[in-house]
DRENKOL-700774 format. One record per residue (C-alpha): residue in three letters; x, y, z; residue number from 1; chain. Coordinates in Angstrom, 3 decimals, decimal comma, m for minus. Layout:
N
PT  ALA  X  Y  Z  NUM  A
...
***
This chain:
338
PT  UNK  9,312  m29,433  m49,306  1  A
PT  UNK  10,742  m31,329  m51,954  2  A
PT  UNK  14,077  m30,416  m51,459  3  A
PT  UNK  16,298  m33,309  m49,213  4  A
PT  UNK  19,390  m31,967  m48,115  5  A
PT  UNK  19,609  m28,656  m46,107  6  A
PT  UNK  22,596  m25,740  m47,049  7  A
PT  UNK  24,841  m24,920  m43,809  8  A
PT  UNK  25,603  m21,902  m44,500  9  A
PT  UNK  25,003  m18,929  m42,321  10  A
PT  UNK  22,857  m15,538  m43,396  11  A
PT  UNK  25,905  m13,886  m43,426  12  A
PT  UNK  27,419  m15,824  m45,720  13  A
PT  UNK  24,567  m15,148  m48,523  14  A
PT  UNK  24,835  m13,134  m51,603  15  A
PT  UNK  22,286  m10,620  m53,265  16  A
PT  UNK  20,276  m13,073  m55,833  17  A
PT  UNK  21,303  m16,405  m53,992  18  A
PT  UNK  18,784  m19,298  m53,730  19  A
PT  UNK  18,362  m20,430  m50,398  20  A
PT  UNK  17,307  m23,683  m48,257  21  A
PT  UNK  17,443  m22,814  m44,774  22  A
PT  UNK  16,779  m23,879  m41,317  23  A
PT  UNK  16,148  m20,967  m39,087  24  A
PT  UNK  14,758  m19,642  m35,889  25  A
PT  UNK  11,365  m17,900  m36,274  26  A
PT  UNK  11,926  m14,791  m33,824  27  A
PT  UNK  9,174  m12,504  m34,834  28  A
PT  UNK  5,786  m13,243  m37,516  29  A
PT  UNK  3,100  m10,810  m37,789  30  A
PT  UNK  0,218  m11,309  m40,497  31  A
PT  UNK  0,037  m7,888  m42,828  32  A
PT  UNK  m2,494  m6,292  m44,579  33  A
PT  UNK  m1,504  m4,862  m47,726  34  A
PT  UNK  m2,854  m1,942  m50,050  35  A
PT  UNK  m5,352  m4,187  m51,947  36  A
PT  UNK  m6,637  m5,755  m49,274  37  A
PT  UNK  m4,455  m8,843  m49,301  38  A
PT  UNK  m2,905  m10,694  m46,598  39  A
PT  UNK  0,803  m11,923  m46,387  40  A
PT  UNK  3,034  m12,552  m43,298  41  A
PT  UNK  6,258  m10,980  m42,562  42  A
PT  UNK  8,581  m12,604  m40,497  43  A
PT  UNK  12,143  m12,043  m38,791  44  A
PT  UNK  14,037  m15,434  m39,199  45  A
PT  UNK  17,668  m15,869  m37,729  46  A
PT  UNK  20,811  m18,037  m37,005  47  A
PT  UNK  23,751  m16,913  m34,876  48  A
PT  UNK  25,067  m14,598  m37,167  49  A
PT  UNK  22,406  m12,322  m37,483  50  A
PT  UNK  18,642  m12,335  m38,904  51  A
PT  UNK  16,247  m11,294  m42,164  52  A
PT  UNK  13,024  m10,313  m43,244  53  A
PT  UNK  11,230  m13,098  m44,600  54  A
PT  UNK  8,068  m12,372  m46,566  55  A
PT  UNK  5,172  m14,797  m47,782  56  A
PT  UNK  2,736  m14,142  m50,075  57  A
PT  UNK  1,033  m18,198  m50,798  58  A
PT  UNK  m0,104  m20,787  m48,452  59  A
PT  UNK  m0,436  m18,053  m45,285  60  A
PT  UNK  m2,296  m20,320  m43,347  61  A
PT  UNK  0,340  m23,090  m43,374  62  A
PT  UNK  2,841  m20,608  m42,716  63  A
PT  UNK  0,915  m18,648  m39,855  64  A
PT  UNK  1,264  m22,066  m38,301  65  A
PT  UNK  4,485  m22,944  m38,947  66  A
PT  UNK  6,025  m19,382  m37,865  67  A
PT  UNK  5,541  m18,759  m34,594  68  A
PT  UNK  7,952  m16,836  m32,371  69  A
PT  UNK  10,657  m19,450  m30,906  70  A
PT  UNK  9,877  m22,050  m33,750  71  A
PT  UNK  12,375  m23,365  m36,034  72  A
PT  UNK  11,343  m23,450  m39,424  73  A
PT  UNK  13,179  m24,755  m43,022  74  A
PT  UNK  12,706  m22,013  m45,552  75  A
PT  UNK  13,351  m22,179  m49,235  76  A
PT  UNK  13,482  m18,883  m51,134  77  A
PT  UNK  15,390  m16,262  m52,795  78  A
PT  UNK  17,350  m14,012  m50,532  79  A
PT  UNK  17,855  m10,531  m51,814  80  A
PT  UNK  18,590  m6,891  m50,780  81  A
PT  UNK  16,136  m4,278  m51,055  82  A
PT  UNK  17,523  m0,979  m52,169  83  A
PT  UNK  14,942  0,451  m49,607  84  A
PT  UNK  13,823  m2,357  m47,022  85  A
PT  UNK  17,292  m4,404  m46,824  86  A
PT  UNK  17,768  m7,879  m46,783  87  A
PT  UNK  14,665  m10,483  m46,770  88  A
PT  UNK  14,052  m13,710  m48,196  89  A
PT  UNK  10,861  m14,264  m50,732  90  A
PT  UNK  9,906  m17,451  m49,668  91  A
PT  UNK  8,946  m20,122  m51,807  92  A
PT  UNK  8,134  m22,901  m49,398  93  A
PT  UNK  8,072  m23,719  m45,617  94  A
PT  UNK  8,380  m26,958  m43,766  95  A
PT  UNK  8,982  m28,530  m40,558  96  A
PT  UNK  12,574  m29,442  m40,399  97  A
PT  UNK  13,814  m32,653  m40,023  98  A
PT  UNK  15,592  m34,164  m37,032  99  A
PT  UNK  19,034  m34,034  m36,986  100  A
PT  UNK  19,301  m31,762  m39,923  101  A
PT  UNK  20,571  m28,532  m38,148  102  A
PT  UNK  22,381  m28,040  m35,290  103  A
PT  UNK  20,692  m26,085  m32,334  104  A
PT  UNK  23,923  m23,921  m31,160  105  A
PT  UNK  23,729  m22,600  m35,091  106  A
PT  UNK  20,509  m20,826  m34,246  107  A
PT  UNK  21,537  m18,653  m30,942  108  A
PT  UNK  24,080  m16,104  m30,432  109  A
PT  UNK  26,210  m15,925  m27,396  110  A
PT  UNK  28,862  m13,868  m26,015  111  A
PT  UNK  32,317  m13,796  m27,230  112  A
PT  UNK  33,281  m15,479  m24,062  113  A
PT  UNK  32,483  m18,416  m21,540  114  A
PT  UNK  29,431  m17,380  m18,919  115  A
PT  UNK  32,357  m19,239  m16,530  116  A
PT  UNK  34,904  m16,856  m17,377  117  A
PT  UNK  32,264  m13,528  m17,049  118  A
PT  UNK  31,309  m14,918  m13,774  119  A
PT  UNK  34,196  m15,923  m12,692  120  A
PT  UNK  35,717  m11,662  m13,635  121  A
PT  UNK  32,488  m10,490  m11,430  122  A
PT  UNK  33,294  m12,378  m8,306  123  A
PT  UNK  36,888  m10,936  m8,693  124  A
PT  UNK  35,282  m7,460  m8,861  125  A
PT  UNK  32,949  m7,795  m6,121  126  A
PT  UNK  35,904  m9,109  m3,658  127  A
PT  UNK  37,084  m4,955  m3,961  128  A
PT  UNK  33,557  m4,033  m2,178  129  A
PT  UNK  34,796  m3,524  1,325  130  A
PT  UNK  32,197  m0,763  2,496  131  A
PT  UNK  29,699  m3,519  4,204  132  A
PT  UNK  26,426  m2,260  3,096  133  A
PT  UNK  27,417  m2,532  m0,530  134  A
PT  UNK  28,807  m5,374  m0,005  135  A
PT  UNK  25,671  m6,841  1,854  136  A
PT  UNK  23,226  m5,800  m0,825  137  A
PT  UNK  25,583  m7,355  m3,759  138  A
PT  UNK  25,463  m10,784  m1,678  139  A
PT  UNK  22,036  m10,401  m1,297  140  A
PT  UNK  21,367  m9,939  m5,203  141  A
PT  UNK  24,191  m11,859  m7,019  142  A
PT  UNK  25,865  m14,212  m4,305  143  A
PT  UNK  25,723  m17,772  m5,628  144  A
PT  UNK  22,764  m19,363  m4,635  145  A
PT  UNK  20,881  m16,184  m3,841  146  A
PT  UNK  17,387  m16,079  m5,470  147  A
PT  UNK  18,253  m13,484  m8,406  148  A
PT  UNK  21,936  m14,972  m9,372  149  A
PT  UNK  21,205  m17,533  m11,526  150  A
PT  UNK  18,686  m15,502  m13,602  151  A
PT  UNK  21,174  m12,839  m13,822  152  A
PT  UNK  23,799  m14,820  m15,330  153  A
PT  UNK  21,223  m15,645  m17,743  154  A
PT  UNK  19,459  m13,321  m18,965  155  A
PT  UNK  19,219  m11,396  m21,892  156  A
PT  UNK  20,697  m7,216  m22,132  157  A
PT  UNK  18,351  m6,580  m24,841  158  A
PT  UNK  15,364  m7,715  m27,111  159  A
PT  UNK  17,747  m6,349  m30,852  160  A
PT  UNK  19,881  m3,953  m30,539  161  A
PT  UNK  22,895  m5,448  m28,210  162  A
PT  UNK  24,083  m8,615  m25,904  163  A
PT  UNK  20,379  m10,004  m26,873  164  A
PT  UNK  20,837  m13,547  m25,940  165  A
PT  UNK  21,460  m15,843  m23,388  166  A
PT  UNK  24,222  m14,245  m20,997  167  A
PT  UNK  24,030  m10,626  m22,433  168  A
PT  UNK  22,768  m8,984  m18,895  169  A
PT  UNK  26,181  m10,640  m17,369  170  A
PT  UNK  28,000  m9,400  m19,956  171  A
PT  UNK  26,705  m6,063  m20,033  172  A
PT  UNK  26,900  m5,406  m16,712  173  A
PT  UNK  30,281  m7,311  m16,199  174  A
PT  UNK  31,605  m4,619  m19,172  175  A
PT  UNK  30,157  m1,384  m17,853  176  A
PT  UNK  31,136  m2,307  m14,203  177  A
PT  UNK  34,673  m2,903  m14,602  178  A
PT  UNK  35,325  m0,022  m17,221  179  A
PT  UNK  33,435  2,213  m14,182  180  A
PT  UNK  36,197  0,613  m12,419  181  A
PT  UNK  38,833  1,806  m13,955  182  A
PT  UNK  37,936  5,008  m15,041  183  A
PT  UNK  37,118  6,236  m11,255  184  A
PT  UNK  40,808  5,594  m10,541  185  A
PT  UNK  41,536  8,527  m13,429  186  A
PT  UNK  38,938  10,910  m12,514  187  A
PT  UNK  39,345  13,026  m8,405  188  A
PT  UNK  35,794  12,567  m6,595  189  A
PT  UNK  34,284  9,413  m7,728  190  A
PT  UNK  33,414  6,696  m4,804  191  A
PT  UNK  34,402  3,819  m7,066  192  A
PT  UNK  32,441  1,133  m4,808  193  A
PT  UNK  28,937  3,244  m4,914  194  A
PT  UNK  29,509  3,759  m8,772  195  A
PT  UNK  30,380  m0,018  m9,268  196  A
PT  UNK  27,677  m1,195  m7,320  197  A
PT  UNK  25,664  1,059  m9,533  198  A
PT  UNK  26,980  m0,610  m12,441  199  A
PT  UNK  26,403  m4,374  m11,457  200  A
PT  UNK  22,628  m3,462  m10,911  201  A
PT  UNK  21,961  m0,542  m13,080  202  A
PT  UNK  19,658  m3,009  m15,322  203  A
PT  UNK  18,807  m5,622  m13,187  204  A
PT  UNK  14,758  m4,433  m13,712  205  A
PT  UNK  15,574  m6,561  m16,660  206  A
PT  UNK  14,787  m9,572  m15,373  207  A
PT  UNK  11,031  m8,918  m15,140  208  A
PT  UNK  11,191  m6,471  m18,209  209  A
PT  UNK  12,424  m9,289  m20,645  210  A
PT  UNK  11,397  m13,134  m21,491  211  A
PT  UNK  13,495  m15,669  m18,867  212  A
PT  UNK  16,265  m16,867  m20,771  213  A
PT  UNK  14,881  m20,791  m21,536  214  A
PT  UNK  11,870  m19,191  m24,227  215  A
PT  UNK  13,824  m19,530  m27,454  216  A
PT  UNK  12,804  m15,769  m28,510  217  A
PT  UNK  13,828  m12,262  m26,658  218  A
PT  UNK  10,336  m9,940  m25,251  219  A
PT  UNK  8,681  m7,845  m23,490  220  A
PT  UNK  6,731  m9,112  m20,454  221  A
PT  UNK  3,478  m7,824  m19,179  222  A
PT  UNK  5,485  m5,983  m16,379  223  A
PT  UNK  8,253  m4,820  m18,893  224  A
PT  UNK  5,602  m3,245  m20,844  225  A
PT  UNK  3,597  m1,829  m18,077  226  A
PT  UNK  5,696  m0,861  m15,555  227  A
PT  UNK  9,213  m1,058  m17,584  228  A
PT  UNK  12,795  m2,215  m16,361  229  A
PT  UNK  14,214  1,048  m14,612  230  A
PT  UNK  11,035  0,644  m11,994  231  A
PT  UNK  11,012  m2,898  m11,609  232  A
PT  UNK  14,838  m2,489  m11,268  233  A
PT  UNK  14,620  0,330  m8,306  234  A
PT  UNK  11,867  m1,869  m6,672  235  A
PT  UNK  14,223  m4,668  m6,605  236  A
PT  UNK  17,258  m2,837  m5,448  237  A
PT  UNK  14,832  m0,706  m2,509  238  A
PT  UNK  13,352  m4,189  m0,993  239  A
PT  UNK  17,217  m5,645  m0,752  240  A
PT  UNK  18,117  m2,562  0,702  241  A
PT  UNK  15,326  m2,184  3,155  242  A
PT  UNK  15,996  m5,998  4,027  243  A
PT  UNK  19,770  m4,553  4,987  244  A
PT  UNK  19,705  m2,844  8,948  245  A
PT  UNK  21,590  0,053  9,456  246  A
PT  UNK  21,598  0,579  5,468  247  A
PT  UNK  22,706  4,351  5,371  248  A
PT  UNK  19,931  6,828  3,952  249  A
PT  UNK  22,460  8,604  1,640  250  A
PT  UNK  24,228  5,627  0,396  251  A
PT  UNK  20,798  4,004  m0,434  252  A
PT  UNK  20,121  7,138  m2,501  253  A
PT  UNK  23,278  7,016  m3,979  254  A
PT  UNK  22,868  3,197  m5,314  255  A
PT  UNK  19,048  3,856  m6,376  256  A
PT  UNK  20,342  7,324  m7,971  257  A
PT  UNK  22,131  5,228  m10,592  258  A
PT  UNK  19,234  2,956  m11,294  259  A
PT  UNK  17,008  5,389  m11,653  260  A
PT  UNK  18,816  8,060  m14,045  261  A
PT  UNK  21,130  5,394  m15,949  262  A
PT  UNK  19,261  6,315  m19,446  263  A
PT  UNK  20,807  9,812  m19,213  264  A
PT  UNK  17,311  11,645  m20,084  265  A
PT  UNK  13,926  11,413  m19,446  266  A
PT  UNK  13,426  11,329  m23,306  267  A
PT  UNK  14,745  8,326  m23,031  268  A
PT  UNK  13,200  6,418  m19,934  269  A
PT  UNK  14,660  7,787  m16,781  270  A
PT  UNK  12,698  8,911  m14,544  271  A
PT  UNK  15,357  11,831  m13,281  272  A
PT  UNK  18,832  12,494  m15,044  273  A
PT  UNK  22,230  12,112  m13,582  274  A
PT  UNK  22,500  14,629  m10,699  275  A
PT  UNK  25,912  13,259  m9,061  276  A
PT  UNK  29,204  12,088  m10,597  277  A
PT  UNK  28,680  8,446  m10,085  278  A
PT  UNK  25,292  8,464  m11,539  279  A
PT  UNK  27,137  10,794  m14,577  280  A
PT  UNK  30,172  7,606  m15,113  281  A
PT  UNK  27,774  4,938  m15,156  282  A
PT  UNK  25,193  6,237  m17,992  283  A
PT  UNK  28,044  6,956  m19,764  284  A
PT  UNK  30,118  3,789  m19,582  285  A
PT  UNK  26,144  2,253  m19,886  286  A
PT  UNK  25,414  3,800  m23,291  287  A
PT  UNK  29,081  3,227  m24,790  288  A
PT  UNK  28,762  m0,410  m23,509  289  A
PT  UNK  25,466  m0,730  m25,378  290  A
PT  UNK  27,090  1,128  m28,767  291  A
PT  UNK  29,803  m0,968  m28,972  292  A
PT  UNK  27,660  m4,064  m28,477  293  A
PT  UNK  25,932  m2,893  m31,121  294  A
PT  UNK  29,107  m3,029  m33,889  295  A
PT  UNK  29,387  m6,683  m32,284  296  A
PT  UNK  26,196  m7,740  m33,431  297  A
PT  UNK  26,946  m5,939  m36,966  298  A
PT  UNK  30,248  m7,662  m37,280  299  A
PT  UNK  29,231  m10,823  m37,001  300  A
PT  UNK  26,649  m10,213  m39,555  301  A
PT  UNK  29,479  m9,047  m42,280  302  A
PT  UNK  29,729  m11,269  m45,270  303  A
PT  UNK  32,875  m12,589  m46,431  304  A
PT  UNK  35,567  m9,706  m47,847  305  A
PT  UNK  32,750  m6,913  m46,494  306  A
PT  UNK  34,004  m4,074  m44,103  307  A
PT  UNK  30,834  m1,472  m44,132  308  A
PT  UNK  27,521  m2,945  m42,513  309  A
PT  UNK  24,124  m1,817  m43,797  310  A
PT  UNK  22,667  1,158  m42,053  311  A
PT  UNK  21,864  0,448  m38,668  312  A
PT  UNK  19,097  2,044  m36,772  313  A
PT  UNK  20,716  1,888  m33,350  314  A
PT  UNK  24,219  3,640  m34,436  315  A
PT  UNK  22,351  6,367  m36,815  316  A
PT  UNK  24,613  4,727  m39,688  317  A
PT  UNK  26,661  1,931  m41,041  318  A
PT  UNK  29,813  0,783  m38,901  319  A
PT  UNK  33,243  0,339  m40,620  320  A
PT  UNK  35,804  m2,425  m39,900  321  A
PT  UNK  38,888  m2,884  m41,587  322  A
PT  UNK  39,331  m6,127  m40,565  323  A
PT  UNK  35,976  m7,386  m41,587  324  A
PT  UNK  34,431  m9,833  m39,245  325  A
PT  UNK  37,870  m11,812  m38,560  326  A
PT  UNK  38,514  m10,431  m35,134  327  A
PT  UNK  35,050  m10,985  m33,659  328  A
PT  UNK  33,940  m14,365  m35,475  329  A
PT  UNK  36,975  m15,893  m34,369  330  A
PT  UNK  36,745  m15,135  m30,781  331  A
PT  UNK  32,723  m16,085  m30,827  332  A
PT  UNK  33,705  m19,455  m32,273  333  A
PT  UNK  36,296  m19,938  m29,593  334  A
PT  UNK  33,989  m19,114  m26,938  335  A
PT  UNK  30,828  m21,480  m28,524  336  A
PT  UNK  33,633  m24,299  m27,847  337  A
PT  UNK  34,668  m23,677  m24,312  338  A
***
């Protein structure tokens, strides 16, 4: 690449037209076939403020090698927006980047606070579990220095569509559990430590459904695509449980309830739909948690002065802030320094 010095700025921060020289983190490449009969690859390239298409049509066998998932890559191109296809980048050139010419914290996202902090929320929450048996199995599966913790508190909520990246399961669950919190103190006939407990481990299938959190790219596992996180995740809970004596019959059924119907529909994955109220709070608080995650991720992706995101598969439509990305940004950037 015969260009020396590499641009800092973020994909946000590019306009419709721009030239670009890039170093970015390869999370997807698949080699394409198009009408004619030619080959080109089509990549999904990103930094921690979002990611873009990245198309190339030359030299595919240099850049088949170059852009693998969880490589980082320098790109030089033109970054446009495709009236039908959205933002991508035609690239001109590809190369290896050089040391010391990015920085590596530039390339991930991360919650909008310290894992510290999040953990630190969770073991106040958990100290409110006084029925035993609850309290037991929540020891068993995120006490500090139990065999799950640590790859709770790092793992991933998602693959795309929200909290994907290092510390999104804490965060997700940490979120939905202590708004279930709350709102069973508004609502007559809701056993707020069942539906907690729910909420701490609705998507703990998760971490055999998704990549561990030290590959530099988000996936599917063999298991997460063959047996998928809402059974991995009742397994899990139903061997703590049976590890547990005198675990109550009902209460297990109430706990494994929640796991099992947390996706609201069997359209959508569960194996059973919300029969009780508990079950009911948690796919709710679950799927608002998830929503709003989602205008996270958009927000951050907002270029300077914009307010209205692109249309986004997960809401159905574009999001709206009137504050741009000022509000978010700022407290990502204070947590990236904690």
């Amino acid at each position: 690449m015969s260009v020396s010095t590499v641009c800092s700025v973020l994909l946000r921060d590019l306009t419709d037209g721009s030239d670009v020289d890039l170093v970015l983190l390869v999370r997807e490449a698949e080699v394409r076939t198009r009408r004619d009969g030619a080959e080109y690859l089509r990549a999904v390239l990103g930094d921690r403020s979002g990611q873009v298409a990245a198309m190339v049509w030359d030299g595919l066998d240099r850049a088949r090698a170059l852009c693998s998932a969880g490589c980082v890559v320098r790109v030089a191109g033109r970054y446009g927006v495709h009236p039908r296809y959205g933002a991508q980048i035609v690239v001109r050139a590809l190369g290896e980047p050089e040391p010391g010419s990015y920085a590596d914290a530039d390339l991930h996202d991360g919650p909008p606070q310290p894992a510290a902090r999040m953990e630190a929320d969770l073991r106040a929450l958990l100290a409110t579990i006084r029925e035993p048996h609850l309290a037991a199995l929540l020891e068993r599966l995120l006490g500090v220095g139990s065999p799950t913790w640590e790859r709770y508190r790092a793992a991933p909520a998602a693959k795309r569509y929200h909290q994907a990246y290092r510390h999104g399961l804490l965060e997700h669950s940490l979120t939905v559990a202590q708004g279930v919190n709350a709102v069973s103190a508004t609502f007559p006939g809701i056993d707020r430590e069942v539906a907690v407990t729910g909420a701490l481990l609705h998507d703990i299938g998760k971490l055999e459904a998704y990549t561990p959190a030290d590959h530099e790219t988000i996936d599917l596992t063999d298991a997460g695509r063959l047996e998928g996180e809402i059974p991995l995740g009742y397994f899990r809970v139903r061997s703590a449980i049976e590890t547990i004596d005198g675990f109550p019959s009902e209460l297990a059924q109430a706990v494994l309830h929640i796991i099992l119907s947390h996706h609201g529909s069997l359209e959508h994955g569960s194996p059973v739909v919300p029969c009780t109220r508990e079950a009911t709070l948690v796919h709710f608080l679950d799927n608002l948690g998830g929503r709003l995650g989602s205008f996270d991720r958009l927000q951050k992706a907002l270029g300077d002065g914009e307010r209205w995101s692109g249309f986004d598969r997960a809401l159905g439509g574009g999001a709206f802030f009137a504050r741009g990305r000022e509000t978010r940004a700022g407290a990502h950037e204070t947590a990236r320094a904690a």
